[in-house]
C-alpha positions, 0 to 999 in steps of 0.5 A, spaced: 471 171 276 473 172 269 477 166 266 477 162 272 474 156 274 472 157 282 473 152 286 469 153 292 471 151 299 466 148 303 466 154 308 462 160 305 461 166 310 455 171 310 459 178 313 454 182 313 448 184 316 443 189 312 447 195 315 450 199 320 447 201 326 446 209 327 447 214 332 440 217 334 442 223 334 448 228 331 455 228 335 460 232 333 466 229 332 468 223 327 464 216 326 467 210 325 464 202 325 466 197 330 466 191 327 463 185 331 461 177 330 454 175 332 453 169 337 451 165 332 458 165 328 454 167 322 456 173 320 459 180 322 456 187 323 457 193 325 455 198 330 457 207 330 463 209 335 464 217 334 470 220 337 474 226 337 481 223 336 484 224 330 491 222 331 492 215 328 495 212 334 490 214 339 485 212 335 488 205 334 488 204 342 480 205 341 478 202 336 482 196 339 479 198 346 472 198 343 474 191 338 474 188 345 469 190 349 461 188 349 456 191 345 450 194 348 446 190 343 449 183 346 447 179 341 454 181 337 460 178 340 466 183 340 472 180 335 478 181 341 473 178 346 475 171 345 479 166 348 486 169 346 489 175 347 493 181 343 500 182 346 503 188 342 502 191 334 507 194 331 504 200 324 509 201 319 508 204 312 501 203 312 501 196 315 498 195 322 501 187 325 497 184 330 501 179 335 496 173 338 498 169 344 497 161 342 489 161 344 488 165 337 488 159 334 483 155 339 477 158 333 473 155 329 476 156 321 469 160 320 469 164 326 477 165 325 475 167 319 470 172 322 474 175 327 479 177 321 473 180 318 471 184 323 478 187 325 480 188 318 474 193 317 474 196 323 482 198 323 483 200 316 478 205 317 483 208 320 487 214 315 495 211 314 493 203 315 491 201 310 493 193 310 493 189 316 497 182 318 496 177 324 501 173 327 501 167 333 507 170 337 511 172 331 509 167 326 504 169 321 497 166 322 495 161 316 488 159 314 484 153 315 488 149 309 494 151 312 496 157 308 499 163 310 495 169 311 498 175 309 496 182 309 488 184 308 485 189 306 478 191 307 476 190 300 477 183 301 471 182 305 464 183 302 460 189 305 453 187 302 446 190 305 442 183 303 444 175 304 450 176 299 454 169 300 462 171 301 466 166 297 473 164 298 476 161 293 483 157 292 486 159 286 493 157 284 497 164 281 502 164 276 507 169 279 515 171 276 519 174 281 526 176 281 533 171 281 539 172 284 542 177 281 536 180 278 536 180 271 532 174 269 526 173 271 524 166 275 517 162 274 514 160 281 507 158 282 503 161 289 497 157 291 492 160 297 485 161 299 482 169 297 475 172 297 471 172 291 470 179 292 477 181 289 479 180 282 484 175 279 488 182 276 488 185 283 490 179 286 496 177 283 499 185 283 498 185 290 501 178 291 508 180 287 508 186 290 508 183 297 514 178 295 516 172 294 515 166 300 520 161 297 529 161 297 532 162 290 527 168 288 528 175 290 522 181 289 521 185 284 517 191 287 518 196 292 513 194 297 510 200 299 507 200 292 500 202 293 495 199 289 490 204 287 486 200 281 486 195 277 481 193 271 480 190 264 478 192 257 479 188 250 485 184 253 489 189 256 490 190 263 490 197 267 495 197 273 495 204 276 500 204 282 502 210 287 508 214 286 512 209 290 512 204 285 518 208 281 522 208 289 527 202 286 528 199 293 531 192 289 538 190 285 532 189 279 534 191 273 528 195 270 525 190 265 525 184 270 520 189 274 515 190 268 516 183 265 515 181 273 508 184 273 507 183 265 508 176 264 504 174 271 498 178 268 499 175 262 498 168 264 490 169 265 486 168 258 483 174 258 490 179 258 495 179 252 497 186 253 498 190 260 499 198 261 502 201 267 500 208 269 502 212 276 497 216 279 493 215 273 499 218 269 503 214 264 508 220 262 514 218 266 520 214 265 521 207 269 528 208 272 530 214 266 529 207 262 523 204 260 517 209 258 510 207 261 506 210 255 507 204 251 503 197 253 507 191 255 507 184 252 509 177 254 516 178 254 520 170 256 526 172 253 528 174 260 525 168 264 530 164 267 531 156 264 530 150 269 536 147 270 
């Protein structure tokens, strides 16, 4: 990862075996993988299931069946097979939350981490669920450093075909979110564990779009904001957000927003400029005031001193 000294936890997972099992012959109807651990806790594979269901909350009451229940090739475990049990899931603007009795947290962190794996990949195939969160009777799970695990997408679990080694890093993040009133912007650190399979950028749009942990700083982004992509060229950073970025849904002014995103990516050694696009497009006007077909730079005028 660019600009970053990794710190590595002693706990690096394999998570994926040289492929997926197919179906030996052509069934009509769609496919999607189950997702499971192997007996030895090492990595996670994954096995064909084919269905004709096509509405979202039949097919998570199967792919949640099949997540529980033993495979023909018994050397895979399924992840909903364990110890613990789910009691309910709520699905709402793209997130599906998954509520475990106490014995969830009985796993060992690798297998715990394996478990996620599995689920994660296996419901986000799903089209409308898009991130997944878990909690212990409506706490949220935290990792094995005591972290809060929020939500997951799949591409935060490495999909290789060879012996690839899936790292997890512990990085602290730089983040602005919004004060009190939302026209200042508020300077927070943010540490936690996350794979090395994602980039820093992305990490830390997602984290502000999740929103802030602590009393005092208020969010600063619609958290129906998708993420379509992130990259980097010659120091500038390229934020491309769905539609729902320009939905203010917070008393934020119009600066506090981009700064908020500016001002945190700006933080890495290899961003001084950040462009910011909708759906690939940078003709529209932030709250009719801000244009997003110019580059944004550090702006600290608008952070909050400490008193």
């Amino acid at each position: 990862m660019k600009g970053l000294k990794k710190i590595f936890l002693s706990i690096c997972v394999l998570l994926f075996l040289t492929g997926c099992s197919s179906a030996d012959k052509q069934v009509e109807g769609n496919i999607y993988q189950i997702y499971y651990v192997n007996k030895e806790q090492t990595k996670v594979s994954c096995n064909e299931y084919i269905t004709a269901t096509e509405d979202m909350e039949g097919l998570l009451e199967e792919l949640l069946k099949q997540l529980g229940e033993v495979p023909e090739k018994l050397k895979y475990k399924p992840p909903l097979a364990g110890k613990f049990s789910l009691l309910s899931y709520t699905v709402e603007n793209g997130t599906i939350t998954l509520s475990f009795d106490d014995y969830y947290k009985e796993q060992s962190p690798i297998e715990e981490v394996l478990t996620r794996a599995a689920i994660v990949r296996t419901l986000t195939q799903i089209d409308g669920i898009d991130y997944v969160t878990m909690q212990i009777r409506g706490e949220p799970i935290t990792d094995s450093l005591g972290n809060v695990v929020g939500a997951m997408s799949a591409d935060m679990f490495i999909d290789n075909a060879g012996n690839e080694i899936n790292a997890y890093e512990q990085v602290k993040l730089c983040l602005y979110f919004a004060n009190e009133t939302g026209d200042k912007l508020i300077e927070t650190s943010r540490k936690g564990v996350y794979s090395s399979n994602i980039s820093m950028e992305k990490l830390i749009v997602e984290q502000l779009i999740k929103g802030p942990n602590g009393e005092g700083i208020y969010p600063t982004i619609n958290p129906t904001t998708k993420v379509i992509s992130v990259t980097v060229k010659d120091g500038t950073c390229y934020v491309n957000l769905d539609e729902n970025f320009l939905k203010q849904t917070t008393e934020v002014s119009a600066e506090v927003t981009i700064y908020s995103i500016t001002n945190s990516l700006v933080e890495l050694p290899n961003v001084n400029k950040v462009q910011i696009s909708v759906n690939g497009e940078t003709n529209y006007m932030f709250c009719e005031s801000i244009s997003l077909a110019k580059s944004f730079e550090r702006n600290l005028d608008l952070v909050e001193s400490v008193k």
